[in-house]
N, C-alpha and C positions, 0 to 999 in steps of 0.2 A: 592394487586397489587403494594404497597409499592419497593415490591424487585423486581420488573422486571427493574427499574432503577437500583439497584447497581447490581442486576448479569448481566447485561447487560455491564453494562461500564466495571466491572471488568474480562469479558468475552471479550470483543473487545480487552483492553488492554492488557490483555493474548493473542490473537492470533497476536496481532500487533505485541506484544514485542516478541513471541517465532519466527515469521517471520522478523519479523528485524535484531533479532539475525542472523538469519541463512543466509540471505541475506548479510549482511557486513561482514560477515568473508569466506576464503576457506577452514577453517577447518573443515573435517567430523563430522556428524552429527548425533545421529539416526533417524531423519526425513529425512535427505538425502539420497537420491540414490547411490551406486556406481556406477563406470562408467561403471561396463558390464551392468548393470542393464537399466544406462537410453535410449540405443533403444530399448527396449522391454516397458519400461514405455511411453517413445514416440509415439509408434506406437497405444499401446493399450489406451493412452489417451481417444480417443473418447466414448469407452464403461466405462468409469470409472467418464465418465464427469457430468452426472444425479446426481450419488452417493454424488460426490462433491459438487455440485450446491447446493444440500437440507440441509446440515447444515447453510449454508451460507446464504439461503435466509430464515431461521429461525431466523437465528440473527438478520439478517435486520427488518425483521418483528416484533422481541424484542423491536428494538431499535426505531424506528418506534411508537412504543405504547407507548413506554415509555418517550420518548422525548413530544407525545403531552399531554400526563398525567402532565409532567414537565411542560409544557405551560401555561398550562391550570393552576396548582397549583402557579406557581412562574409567575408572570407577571414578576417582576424586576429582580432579581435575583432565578438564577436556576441551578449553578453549583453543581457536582456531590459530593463534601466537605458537601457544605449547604444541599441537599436535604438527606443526608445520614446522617449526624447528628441529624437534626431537626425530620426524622421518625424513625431514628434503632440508636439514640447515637453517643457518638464521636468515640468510636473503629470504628463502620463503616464508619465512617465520616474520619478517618485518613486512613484506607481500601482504598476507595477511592480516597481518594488525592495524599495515596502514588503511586499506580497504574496508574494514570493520569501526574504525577510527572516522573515516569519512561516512558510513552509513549511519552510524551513529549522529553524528552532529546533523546528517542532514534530515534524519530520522525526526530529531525532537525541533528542527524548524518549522517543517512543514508541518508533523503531527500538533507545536502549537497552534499553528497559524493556522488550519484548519476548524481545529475545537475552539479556538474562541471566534473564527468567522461565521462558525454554524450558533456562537453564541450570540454575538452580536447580529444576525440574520432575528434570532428568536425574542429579543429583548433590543430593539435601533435604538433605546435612548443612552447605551453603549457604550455608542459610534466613536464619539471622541478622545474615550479611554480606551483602545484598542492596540494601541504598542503599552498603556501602561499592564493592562492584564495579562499581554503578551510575555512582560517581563519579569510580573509574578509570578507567574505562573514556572519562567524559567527556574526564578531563586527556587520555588517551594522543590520543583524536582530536582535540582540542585542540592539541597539540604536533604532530602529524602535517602537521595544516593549517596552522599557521605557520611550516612548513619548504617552503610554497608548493607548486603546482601539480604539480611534476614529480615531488618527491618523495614526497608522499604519495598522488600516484597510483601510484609504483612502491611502495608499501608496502603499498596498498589492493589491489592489484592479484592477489595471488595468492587471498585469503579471496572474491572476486569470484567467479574462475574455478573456485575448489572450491565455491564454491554453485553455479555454473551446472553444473558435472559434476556434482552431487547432483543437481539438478533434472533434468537430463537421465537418469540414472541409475534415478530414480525414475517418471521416465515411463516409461522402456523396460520397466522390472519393470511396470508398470501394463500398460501391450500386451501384454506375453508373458502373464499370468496372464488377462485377459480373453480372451486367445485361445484357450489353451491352455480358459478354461472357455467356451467357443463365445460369444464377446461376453457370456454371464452370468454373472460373477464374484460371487461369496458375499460377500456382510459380516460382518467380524468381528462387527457386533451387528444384527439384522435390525431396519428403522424399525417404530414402530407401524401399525398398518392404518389407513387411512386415515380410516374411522370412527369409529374410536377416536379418531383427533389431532384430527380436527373438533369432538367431541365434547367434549375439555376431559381423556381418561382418562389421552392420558400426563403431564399436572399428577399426577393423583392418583398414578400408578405412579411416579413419581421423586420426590413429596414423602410 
């Protein structure tokens, strides 16, 4: 049961890192869709969504075991370096670190480059400061993290909890408005019909 901790981490940090990738850049992909392609992938979403779900909650499940196995064995220290060295050596121990090392870096690109595009979405007069906030925003977590563990968890710590009350917040509006419309809630934009997305129409209606 050793290695359900490193193929685990070095498993997340593969799909984090090939999803990250794909996500900060508009350059094609072979994981990506073309554009005739994504109303037809749109549409048929919902039959394809089970298929999806079950690797996914296999990982979780992975990860899941193996983080209380970690627990359980490392009171104090239990990162993915230490516990790969100390059972499978330092190759796997370096495995580890470097994978964690890349999710990390790619972690706080995207994750800036997202929150300030959802900023500058919310505020356009922005627009032209957007690599400078981008790079604030890097120094302040940068300075945060080198004030070590305690501290910049107690700093991280409150922007954490006001996303998860958003999150929480927003689901509860999602329940009450589905209920209140008998489980059939309206969309602000209704999707294409189905024969239309297969067929290639919503390309033409949006270009």
């Amino acid at each position: 049961m050793r290695l359900v901790f490193i193929s685990s981490v070095i498993a997340t940090s593969a799909l984090r890192t090939i999803s990250a990738v794909i996500g900060s850049t508009g350059a094609p992909s072979p994981f990506a869709p073309c554009a005739g392609e994504r109303g037809l992938l749109g549409a048929a979403a919902p039959a394809t969504t089970g298929w999806l779900l079950l690797p996914i909650i296999v990982l979780l499940g992975l990860l899941c075991l193996s983080y209380w196995q970690t627990i359980e064995a490392y009171r104090e220290r239990g990162g993915a370096y230490v516990v790969a060295r100390e059972n499978l050596g330092v190759p796997a121990g370096l495995v580890a670190a470097t994978a964690l090392m890349i999710d990390y870096i790619l972690n706080v690109a995207v994750g800036i480059s997202a929150g300030v595009a959802a900023l500058v979405s919310v505020l356009p007069r922005l627009h032209p400061h957007t690599l400078a906030i981008c790079l604030g925003v890097l120094a302040l977590l940068t300075l945060l993290n080198l004030r070590g563990t305690l501290d910049s968890g107690r700093a991280l710590a409150a922007p954490a909890y006001l996303f998860l009350a958003c999150f929480a917040a927003l689901f509860a509006l999602g329940l009450v408005r589905a209920t209140l419309a008998h489980g059939h809630p309206q969309p602000l934009q209704p999707p294409a019909p189905l024969a239309m997305a297969a067929s290639g129409g919503g390309k033409a209606a949006g270009g």
